[in-house]
Backbone bond lengths (Angstrom), bond angles and torsions (degrees), N, CA, C in turn:
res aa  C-N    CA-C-N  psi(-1)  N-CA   C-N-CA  omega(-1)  CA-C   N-CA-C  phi
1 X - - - 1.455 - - 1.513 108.78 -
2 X 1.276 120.69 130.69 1.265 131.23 162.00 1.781 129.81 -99.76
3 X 1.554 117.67 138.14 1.167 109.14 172.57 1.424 102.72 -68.87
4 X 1.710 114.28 152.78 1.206 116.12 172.92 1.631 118.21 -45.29
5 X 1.443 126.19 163.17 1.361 118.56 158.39 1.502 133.09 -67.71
6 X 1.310 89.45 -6.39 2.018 104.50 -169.79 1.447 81.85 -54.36
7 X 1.037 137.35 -60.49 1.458 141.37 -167.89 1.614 124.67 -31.67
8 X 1.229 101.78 -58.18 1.243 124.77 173.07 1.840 121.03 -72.99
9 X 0.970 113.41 -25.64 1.614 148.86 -166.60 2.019 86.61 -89.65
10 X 1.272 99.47 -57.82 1.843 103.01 -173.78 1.694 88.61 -53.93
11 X 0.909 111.51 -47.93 1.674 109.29 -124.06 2.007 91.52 -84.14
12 X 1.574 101.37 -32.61 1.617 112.86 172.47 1.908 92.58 -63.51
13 X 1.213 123.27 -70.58 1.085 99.77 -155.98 1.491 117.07 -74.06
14 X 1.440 146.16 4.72 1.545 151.01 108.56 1.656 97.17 5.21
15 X 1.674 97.63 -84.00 1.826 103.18 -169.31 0.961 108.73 -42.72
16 X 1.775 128.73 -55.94 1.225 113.50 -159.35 1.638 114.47 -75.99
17 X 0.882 120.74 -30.22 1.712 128.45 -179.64 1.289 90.15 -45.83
18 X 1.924 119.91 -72.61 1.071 116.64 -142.44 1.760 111.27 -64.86
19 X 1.832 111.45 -35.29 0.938 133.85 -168.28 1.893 101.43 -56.67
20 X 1.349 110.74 -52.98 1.888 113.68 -146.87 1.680 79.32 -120.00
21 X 1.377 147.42 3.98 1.606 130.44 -179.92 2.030 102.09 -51.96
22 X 1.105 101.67 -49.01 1.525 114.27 -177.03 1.694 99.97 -36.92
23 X 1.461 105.99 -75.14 1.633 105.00 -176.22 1.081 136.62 -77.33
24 X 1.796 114.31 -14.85 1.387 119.84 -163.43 1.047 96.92 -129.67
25 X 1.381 101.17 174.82 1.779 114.78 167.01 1.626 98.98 -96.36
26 X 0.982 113.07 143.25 1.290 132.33 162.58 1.709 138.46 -57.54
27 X 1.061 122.91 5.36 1.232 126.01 -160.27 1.545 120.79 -72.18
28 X 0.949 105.73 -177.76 1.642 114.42 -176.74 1.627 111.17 -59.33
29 X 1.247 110.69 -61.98 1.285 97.20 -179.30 1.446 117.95 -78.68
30 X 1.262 123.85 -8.55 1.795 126.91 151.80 1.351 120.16 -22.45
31 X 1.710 92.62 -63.16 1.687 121.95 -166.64 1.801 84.64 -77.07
32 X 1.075 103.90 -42.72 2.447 94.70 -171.90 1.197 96.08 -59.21
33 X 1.568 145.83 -30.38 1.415 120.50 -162.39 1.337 98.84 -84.94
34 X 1.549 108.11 -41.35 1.809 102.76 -161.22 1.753 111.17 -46.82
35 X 1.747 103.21 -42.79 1.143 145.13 -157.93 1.647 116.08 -66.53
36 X 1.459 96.27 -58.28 1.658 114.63 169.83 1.799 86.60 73.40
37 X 1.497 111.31 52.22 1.287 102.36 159.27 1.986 105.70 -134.73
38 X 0.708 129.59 155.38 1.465 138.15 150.68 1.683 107.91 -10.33
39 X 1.311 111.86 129.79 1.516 112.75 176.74 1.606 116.32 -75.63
40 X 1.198 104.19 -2.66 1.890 120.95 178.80 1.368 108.09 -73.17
41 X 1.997 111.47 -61.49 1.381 113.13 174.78 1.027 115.44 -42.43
42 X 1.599 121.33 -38.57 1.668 99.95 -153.40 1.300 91.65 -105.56
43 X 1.498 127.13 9.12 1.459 106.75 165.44 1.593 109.13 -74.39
44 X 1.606 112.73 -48.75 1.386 134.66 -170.03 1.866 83.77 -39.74
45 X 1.055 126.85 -87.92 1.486 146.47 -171.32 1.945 99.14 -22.26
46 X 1.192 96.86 -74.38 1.445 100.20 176.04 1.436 127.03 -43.41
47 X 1.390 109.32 -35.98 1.869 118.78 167.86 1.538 95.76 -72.33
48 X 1.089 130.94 -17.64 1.752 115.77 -162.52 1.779 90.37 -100.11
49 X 1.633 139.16 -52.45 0.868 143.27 -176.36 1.595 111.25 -67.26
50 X 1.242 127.21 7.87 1.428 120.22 -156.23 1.880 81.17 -135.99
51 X 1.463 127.08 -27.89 1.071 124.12 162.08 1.393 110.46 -80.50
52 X 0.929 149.04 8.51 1.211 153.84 -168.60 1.557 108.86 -126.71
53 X 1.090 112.45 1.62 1.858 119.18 -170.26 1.134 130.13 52.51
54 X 1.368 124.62 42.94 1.376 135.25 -161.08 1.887 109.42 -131.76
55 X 1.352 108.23 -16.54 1.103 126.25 -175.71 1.266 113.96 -124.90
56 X 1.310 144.53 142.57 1.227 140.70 121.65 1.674 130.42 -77.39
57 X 1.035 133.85 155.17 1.297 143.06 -148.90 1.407 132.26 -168.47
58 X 1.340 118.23 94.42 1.436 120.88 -148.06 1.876 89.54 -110.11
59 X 1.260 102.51 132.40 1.650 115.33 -172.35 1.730 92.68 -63.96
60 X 1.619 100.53 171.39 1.416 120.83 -173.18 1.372 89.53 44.59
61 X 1.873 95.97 -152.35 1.309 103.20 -163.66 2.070 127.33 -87.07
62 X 1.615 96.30 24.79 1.683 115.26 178.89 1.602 102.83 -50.75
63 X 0.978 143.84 -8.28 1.729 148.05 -156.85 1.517 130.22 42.02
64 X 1.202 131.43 -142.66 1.539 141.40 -167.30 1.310 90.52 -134.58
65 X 1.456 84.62 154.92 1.960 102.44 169.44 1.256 99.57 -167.90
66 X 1.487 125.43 150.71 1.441 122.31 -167.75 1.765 90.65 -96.28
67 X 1.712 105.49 154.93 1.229 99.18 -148.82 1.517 87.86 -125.53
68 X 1.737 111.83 20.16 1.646 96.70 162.23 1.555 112.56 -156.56
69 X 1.394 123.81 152.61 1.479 92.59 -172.84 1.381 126.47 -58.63
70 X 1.590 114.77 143.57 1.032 127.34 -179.97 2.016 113.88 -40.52
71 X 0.970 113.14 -33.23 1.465 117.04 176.01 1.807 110.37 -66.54
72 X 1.200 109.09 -12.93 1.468 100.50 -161.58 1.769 95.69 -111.08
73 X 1.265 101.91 -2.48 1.909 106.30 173.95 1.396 109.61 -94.50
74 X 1.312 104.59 134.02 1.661 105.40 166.65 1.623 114.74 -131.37
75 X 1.257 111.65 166.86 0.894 129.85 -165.43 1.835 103.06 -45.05
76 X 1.412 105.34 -45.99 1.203 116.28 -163.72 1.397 100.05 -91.92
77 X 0.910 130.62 8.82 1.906 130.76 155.64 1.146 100.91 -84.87
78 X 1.413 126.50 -57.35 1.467 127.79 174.98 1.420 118.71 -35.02
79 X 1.896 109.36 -74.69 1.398 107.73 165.41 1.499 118.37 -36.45
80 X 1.218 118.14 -67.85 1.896 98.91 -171.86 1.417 107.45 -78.20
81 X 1.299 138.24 18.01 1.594 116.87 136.70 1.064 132.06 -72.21
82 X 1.521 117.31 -28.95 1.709 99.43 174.88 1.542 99.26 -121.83
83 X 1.091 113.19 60.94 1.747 127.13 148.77 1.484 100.01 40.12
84 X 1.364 110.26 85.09 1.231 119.62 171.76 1.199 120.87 -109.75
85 X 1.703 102.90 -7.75 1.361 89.08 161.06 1.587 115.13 -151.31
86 X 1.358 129.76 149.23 1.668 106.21 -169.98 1.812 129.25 -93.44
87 X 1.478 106.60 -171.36 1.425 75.46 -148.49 1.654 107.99 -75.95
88 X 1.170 126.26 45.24 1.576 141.35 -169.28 1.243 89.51 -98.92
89 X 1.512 106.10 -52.07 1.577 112.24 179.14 1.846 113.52 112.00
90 X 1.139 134.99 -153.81 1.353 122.34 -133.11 1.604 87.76 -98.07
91 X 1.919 111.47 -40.11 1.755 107.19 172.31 1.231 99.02 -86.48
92 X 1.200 104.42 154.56 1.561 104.29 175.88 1.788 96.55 -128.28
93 X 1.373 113.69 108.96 1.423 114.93 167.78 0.911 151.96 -67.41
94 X 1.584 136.63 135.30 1.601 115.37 -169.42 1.802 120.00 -66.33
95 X 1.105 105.90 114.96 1.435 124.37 169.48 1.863 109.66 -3.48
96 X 1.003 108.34 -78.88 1.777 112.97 -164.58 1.476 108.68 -126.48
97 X 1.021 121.29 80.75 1.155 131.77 162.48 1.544 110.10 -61.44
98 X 1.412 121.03 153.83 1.588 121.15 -141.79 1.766 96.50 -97.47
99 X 1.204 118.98 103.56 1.423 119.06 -169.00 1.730 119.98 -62.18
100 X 1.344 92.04 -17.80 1.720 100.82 162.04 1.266 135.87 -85.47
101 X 1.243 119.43 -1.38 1.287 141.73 125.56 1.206 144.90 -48.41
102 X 1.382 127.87 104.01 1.730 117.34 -154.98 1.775 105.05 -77.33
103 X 1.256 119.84 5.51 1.623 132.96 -169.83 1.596 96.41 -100.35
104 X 1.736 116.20 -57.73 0.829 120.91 -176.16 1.857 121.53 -78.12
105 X 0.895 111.01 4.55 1.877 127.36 176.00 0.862 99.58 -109.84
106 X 1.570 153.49 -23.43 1.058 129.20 172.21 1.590 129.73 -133.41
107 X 1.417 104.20 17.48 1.106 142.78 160.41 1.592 121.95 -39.69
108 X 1.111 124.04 -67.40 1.804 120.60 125.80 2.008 137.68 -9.34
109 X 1.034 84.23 -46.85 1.436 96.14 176.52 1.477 123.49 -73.25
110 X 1.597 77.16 -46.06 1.654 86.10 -176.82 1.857 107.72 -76.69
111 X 1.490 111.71 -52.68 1.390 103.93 -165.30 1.585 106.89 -88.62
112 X 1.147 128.73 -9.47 2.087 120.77 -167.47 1.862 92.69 -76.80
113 X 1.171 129.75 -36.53 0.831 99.82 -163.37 2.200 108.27 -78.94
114 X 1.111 99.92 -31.91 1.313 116.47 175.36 1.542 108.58 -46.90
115 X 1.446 106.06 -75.68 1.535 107.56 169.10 1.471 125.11 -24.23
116 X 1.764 108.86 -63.84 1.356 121.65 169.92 1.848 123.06 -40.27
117 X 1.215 90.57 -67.59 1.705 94.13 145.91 1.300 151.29 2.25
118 X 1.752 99.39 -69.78 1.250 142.18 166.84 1.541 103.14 -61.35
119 X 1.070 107.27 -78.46 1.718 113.96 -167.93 1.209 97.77 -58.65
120 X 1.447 156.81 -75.07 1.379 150.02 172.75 1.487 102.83 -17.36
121 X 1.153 117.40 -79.49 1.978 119.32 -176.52 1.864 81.89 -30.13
122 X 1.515 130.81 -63.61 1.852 108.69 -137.15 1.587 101.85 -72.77
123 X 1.875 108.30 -26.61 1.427 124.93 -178.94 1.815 102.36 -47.97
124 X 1.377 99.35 -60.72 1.547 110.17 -171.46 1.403 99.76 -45.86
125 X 1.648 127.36 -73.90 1.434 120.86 -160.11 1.119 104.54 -59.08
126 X 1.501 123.25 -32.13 1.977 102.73 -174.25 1.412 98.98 -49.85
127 X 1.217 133.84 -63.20 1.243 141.99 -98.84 1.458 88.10 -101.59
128 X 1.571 105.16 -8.54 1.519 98.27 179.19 1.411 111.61 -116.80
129 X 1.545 118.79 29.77 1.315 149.02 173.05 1.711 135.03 -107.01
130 X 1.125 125.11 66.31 1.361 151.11 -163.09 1.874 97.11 -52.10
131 X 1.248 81.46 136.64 2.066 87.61 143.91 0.875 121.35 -67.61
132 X 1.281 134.92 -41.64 1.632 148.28 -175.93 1.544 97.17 -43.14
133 X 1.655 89.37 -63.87 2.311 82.82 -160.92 1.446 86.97 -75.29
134 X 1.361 160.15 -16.34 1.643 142.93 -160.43 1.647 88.01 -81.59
135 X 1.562 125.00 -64.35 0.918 126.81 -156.65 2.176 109.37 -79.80
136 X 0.983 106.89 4.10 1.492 119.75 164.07 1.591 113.62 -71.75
137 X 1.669 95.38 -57.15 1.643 96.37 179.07 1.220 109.71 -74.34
138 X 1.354 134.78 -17.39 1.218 124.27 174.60 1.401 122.07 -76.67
139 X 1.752 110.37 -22.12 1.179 97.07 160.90 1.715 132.40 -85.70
140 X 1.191 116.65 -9.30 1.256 132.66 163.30 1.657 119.64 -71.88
141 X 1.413 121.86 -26.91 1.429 144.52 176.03 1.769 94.75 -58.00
142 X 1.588 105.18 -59.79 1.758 116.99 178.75 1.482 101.58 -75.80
143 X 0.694 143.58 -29.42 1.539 128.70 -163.33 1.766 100.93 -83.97
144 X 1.621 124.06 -28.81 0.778 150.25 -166.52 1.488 97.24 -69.39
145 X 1.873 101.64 -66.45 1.525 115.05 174.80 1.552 113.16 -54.80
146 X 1.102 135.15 -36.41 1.591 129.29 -171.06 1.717 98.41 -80.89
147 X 1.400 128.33 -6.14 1.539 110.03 168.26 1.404 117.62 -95.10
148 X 1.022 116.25 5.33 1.425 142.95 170.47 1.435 122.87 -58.42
């Protein structure tokens, strides 16, 4: 199972804002080239992060700007802005397991709480995962690349 890419997709266009805001405008298809995705996704993304207070977002071609300090975003604000996962949560279980089955009756018991578990531990580390330090190494990643 994979988390969606919206995730990863948020978290690139974070870098690039923070990285090129100085020289460029920000816009949708800005974030599509870096991205190599569709100029739709990253609009969709940008309405979900900009409802979420993490973005600012100026219609037509006004651009993006992150709309809080980078220290106060985490990974796990990011994830639940663009719905990466539903509200079932990160496993998503099969519906009706066969109750005449002693595997399938108690099948629930044994794994929801485990699962639950699971996803709390990944909740916890985002949440203790900043933009600040992602977008630090990224600027050290380039500074690295231009002595090259």
């Amino acid at each position: 199972m994979q988390i969606s890419s919206r995730f990863t997709i948020a978290l690139h266009m974070f870098m690039c804002i923070h990285i090129f805001e100085k020289d460029h405008k920000i816009t949708s298809d800005f974030l599509a080239e870096s991205i190599h995705v569709n100029p739709v996704v990253i609009r969709r993304l940008l309405s979900q992060l900009k409802a979420a207070g993490l973005l600012s977002v100026q219609r037509g071609s006004g651009g993006a700007s992150i709309a809080k300090p980078l220290s106060q975003i985490t990974f796990l604000d990011v994830y639940r802005a663009v719905d990466c996962v539903g509200e079932e949560g990160l496993f998503h279980f099969h519906e009706n397991p066969n109750p005449d089955c002693p595997v399938g009756r108690n099948v629930h018991r044994v794994l929801d709480g485990r699962l639950e578990r699971i996803q709390a531990a990944m909740e916890r580390e985002m949440a203790g995962m900043t933009l600040e330090s992602v977008l630090k190494d990224m600027e050290t990643c380039i500074e690295e690349d231009s002595r090259r």
